[in-house]
FIKOLRO-806829 format. One line per field, with one value per residue: residue number from 1; x, y, z of N, C-alpha, C in turn. Coordinates in pm, whole numbers, always signed. Layout:
N
num	(NUM, ...)
n.px	(X, ...)
n.py	(Y, ...)
n.pz	(Z, ...)
ca.px	(X, ...)
ca.py	(Y, ...)
ca.pz	(Z, ...)
c.px	(X, ...)
c.py	(Y, ...)
c.pz	(Z, ...)
***
This chain:
93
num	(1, 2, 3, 4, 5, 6, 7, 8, 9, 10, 11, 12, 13, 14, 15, 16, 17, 18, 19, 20, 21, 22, 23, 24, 25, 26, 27, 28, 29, 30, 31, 32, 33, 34, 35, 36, 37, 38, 39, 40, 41, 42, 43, 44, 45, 46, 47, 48, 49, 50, 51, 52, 53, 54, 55, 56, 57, 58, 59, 60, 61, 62, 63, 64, 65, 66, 67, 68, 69, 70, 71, 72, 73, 74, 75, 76, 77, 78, 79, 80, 81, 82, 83, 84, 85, 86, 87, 88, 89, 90, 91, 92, 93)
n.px	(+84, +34, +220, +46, +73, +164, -1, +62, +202, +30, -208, -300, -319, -571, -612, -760, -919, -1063, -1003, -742, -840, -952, -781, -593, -775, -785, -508, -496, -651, -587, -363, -108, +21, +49, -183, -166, +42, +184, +431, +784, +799, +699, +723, +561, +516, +298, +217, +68, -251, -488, -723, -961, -1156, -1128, -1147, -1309, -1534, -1625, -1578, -1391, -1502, -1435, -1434, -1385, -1151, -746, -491, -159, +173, +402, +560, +371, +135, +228, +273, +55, -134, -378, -661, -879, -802, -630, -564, -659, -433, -437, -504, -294, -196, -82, +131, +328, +431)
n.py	(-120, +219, +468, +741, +1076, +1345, +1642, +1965, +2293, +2527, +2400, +2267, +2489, +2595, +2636, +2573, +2379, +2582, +2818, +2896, +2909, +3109, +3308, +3313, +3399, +3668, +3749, +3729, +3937, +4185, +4199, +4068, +4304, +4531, +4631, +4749, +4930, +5081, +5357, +5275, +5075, +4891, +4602, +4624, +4363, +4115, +3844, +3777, +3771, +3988, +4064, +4357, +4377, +4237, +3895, +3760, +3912, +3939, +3720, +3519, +3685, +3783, +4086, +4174, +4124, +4205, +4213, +4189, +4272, +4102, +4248, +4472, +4336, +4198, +4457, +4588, +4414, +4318, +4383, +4470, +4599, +4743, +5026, +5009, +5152, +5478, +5470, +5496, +5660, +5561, +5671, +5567, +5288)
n.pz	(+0, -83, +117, +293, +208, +365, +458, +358, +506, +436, +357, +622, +775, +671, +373, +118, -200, -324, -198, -306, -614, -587, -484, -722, -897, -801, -800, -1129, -1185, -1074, -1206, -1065, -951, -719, -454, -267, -244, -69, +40, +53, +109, -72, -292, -555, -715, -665, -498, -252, -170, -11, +274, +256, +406, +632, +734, +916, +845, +596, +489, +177, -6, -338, -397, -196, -201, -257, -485, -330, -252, -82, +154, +166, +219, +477, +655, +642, +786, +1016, +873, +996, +1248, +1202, +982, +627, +369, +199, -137, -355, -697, -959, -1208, -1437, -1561)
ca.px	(+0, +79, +200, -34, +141, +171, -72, +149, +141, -65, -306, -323, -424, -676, -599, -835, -902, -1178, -958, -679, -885, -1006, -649, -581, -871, -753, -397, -523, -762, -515, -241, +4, +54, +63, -267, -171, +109, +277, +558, +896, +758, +583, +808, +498, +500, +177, +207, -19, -397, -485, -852, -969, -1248, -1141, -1191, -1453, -1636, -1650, -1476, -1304, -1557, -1343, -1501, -1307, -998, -681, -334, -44, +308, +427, +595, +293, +3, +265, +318, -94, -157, -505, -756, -979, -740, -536, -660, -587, -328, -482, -484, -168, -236, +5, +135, +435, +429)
ca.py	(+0, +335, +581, +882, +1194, +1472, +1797, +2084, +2362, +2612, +2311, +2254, +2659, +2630, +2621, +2465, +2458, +2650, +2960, +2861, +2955, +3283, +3380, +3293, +3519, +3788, +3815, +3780, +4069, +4302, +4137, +4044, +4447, +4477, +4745, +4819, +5038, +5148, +5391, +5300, +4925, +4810, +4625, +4601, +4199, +4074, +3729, +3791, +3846, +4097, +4100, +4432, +4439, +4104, +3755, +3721, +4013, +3954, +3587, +3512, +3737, +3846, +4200, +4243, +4110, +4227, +4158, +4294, +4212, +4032, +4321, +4543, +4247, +4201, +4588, +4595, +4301, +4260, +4532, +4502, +4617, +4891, +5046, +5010, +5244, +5524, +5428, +5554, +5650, +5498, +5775, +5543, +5122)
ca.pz	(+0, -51, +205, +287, +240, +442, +408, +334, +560, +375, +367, +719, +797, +594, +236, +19, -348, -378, -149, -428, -689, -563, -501, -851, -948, -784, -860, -1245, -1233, -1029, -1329, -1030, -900, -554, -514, -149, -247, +83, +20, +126, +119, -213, -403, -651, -750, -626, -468, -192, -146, +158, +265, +308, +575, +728, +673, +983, +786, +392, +437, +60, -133, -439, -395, -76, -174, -355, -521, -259, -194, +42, +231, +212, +338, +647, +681, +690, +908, +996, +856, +1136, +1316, +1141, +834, +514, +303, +71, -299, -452, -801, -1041, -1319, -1464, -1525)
c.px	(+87, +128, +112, +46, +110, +62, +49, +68, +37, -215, -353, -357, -500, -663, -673, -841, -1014, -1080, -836, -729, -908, -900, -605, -642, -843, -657, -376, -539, -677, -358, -129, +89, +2, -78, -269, -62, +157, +402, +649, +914, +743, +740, +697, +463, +434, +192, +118, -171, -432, -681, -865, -1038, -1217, -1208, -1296, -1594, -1717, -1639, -1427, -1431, -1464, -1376, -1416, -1120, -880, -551, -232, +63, +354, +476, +469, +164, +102, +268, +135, -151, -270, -605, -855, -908, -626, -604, -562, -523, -442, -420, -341, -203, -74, +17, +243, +412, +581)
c.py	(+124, +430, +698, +977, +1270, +1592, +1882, +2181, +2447, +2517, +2338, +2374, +2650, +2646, +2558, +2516, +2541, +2876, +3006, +2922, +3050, +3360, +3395, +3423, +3631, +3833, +3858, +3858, +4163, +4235, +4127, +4195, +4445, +4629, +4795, +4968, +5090, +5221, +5342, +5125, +4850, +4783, +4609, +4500, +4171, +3901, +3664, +3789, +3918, +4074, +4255, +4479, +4318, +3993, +3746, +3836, +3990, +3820, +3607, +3578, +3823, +4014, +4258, +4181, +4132, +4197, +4262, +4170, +4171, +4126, +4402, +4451, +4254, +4346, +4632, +4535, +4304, +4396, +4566, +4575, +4781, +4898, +5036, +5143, +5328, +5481, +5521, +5587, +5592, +5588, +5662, +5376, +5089)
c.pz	(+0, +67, +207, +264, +338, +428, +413, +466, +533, +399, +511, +797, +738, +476, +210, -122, -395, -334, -291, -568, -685, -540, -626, -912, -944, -825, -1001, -1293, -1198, -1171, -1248, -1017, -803, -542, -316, -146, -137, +39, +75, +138, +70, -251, -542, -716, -636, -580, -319, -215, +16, +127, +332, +396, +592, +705, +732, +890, +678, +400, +307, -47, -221, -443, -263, -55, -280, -340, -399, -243, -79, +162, +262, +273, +437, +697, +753, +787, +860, +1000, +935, +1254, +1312, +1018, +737, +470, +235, -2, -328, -590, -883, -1163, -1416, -1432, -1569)
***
């Protein structure tokens, strides 16, 4: 018989494929640009999703969630908690 594998960590927080997909979704639509923008912070490559009113709030509705970089979701933490950044406008890609 086979061995079982392991769950991965991501798995074992809660990952599933349905959250998988909606991350997908999102980083598509934002095209993998980080849309938190933090000066001094952004490096702009999107490999994140940030919720913006909070998971207990919205949970994974694509409407409340967007592409950010890994430095600016940790810089944000938890939006229930601290607020989100103003929009930055973007003059220059």
């Amino acid at each position: 018989m086979d061995q079982p594998q392991a769950m991965s960590r991501s798995w074992a927080k809660g990952s599933t494929r349905e959250w998988r997909r909606r991350r997908a979704l999102v980083l598509a639509r934002d095209r993998g640009v980080c849309q938190l923008r933090i000066p001094g912070v952004c490096t702009t490559v999107a490999t994140h999703v940030h919720h913006t009113q909070g998971r207990a709030t919205t949970g994974d509705d694509i409407r409340y969630l967007v592409a950010a970089c890994p430095a600016c979701n940790l810089k944000v933490g938890d939006p229930t908690k601290t607020a989100d950044p103003k929009p930055q406008p973007r003059t220059r890609w």
